[in-house]
Steps between C-alpha positions, in 0.01 A plus 500: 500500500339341784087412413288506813217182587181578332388475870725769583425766242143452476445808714766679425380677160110563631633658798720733298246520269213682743809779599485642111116579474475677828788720432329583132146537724682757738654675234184525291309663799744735603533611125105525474542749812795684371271552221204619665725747727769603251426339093856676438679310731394168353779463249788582713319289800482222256840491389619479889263162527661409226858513596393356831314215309788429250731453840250307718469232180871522431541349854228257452639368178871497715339296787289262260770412347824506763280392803211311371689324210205500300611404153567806285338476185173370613520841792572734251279397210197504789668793663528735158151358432378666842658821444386578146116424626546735823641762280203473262232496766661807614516626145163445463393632915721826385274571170128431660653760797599765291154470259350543810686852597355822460527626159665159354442511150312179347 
């Protein structure tokens, strides 16, 4: 597999890596005003962003690794690193959210 120049790839993973949080930030303020309008509609509204998410990253992952040649295991080890955190911060968004709902028990 083909390596690129360090002079090549330097901006190749920051300007991949700016895409990620601002699809997680658009997702998190829609879901805060699917919440406010509709709390029922959360879960199935969160499972669409999901799907959508889990496609969007399958690409990214496809492209970093067929286009870019970034060298896999370093990619992936950052890459499943990544995920994990955004899932956990959105764990932890998800739980302050619904403490803050009417009638959320404590």
């Amino acid at each position: 597999m083909a390596r690129c120049s360090t002079i090549s790839c330097a901006w190749r993973p920051n300007a991949c890596r700016r895409a990620d949080p601002a699809l997680s930030g658009l997702t998190w303020a829609q879901a805060a005003r699917v919440h406010r309008v509709d709390p029922a509609r959360l879960t199935g509204f969160l499972m669409t962003t999901f799907v959508v998410k889990v496609v969007l990253f399958g690409a990214y992952v496809a492209v970093a690794l067929r286009v870019l040649n970034l060298p896999g295991y370093p990619f992936m080890v950052s890459f499943a690193g990544y995920f994990v955190m955004l899932y956990a911060s959105e764990a932890m968004w998800l739980s302050r959210l619904a403490q803050q709902a009417p009638g959320a028990r404590s």
